[in-house]
Structure formats: structure tokens, C-alpha cells
N, C-alpha and C positions, 0 to 999 in steps of 0.2 A: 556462344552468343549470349550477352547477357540479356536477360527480362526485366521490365519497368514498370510498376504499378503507378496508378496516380489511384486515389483516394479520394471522391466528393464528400468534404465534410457534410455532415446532415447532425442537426440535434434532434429530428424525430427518432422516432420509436423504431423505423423500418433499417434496416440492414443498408450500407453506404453502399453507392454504384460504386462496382470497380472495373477500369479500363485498362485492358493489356495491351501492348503493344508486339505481343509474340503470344496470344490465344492461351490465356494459360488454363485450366481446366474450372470449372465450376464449383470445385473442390474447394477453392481459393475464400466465396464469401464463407463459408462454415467455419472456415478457420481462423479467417478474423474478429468473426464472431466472438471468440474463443479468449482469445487475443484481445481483443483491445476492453478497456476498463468499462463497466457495467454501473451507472451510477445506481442501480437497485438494488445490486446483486453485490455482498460483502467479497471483501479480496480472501482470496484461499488462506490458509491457515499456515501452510508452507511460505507464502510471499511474506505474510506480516512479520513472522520468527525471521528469517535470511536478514529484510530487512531491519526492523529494531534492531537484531543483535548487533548487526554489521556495523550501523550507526551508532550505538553507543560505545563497543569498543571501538573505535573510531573516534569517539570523542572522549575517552575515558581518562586520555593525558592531556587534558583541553583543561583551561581552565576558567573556560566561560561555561556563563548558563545555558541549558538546553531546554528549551521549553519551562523555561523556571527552575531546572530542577540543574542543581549543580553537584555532577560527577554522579550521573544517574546507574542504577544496579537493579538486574532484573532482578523479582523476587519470587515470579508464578506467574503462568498465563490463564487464559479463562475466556469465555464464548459468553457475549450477550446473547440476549432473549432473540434478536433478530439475525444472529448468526456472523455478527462482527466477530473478530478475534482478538482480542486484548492484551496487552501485557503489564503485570504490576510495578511500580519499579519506585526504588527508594531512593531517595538522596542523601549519601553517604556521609554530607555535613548537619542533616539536622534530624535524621529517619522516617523524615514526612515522606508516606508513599502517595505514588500519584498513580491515574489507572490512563495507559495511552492506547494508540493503535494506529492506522495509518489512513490517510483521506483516500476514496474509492477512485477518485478520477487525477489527484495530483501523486499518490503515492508518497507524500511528507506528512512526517508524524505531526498525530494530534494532540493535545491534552481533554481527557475527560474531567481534568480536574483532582484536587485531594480528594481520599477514600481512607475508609477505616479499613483497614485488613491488616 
């Protein structure tokens, strides 16, 4: 028998109703907790690396810009003050590095902009 969640979106602060239609256990709000994206709370350090990497190589035989930065290459990552996770990353046409990371709620790379490193 399969199970069906529905989800009342809510942008307060409290935990979304959720409605089963086969009684699933209480378990369930904790876990999406867990789960769904935290706009206060920085993405894990594992999500940022998987994703950046995966998208650059991915774009690495591309030969469009990515966030400005054409044919972009990790050089080092690094944690803000607030506990973002960063990564450094050069452009292999000009050596300007740029410092990125990923947005909290869409999960697509940002730019923080050039940096001296």
C-alpha cells in the first residue's frame, strides 16, 4: 500500500502540518525538519562540496560563462564567520579567483564576488 504525504506550505517559523493518508508515525515532522532547507541555518558542508564540484565538472567542457567565471577550477574551500561553506575557484582564462557557495533555499551557486587569495 503506498503512503501520501501532502505538505501545508507555511513560511512561519513553526514546523508545516502534515497529513497522512495511512497514519504515518509522528516520526515523520522531525524528519522533515531535517530535510527541508533552513533559511538561517548554512547547508552542510558535504551538500556545498557534492554540489559545486559536480557542477563545475559538468560545466568544465562548456564553453560558456558560469557565474562570470569561464571554465571555472576549485582552488580551496573555507567556512565563513557564520558558518556558510565556500569554495575558491579560479578562472582558468584570466586567474581571477572568485569566492562562491550555494543559496540556502534554492541550492544554485552564488557568487561572493572577486577575492584576493
Amino acid at each position: 500500500m503506498r503512503k501520501y504525504i501532502t505538505i501545508d506550505h507555511d513560511t512561519s517559523d513553526t514546523m508545516p502540518a502534515v497529513h497522512t493518508s495511512t497514519g504515518l508515525p509522528s516520526l515523520m515532522p522531525n524528519i522533515l525538519q531535517r530535510l527541508l532547507p533552513n533559511p538561517r541555518r548554512p547547508l552542510s558542508a558535504e551538500t556545498v562540496h557534492r554540489i559545486l564540484t559536480r557542477l563545475i565538472n559538468n560545466h568544465h567542457h562548456s564553453y560558456e560563462r558560469l557565474l562570470d567565471v569561464y571554465k571555472p577550477k576549485i582552488i580551496m574551500w573555507g567556512t565563513l564567520e557564520d558558518g556558510t561553506t565556500v569554495a575558491i575557484l579560479e578562472d582558468s582564462g584570466t586567474g581571477i579567483r572568485h569566492m562562491w557557495s550555494l543559496d540556502r533555499m534554492t541550492f544554485r551557486p552564488v557568487s561572493y564576488g572577486k577575492v584576493d587569495a
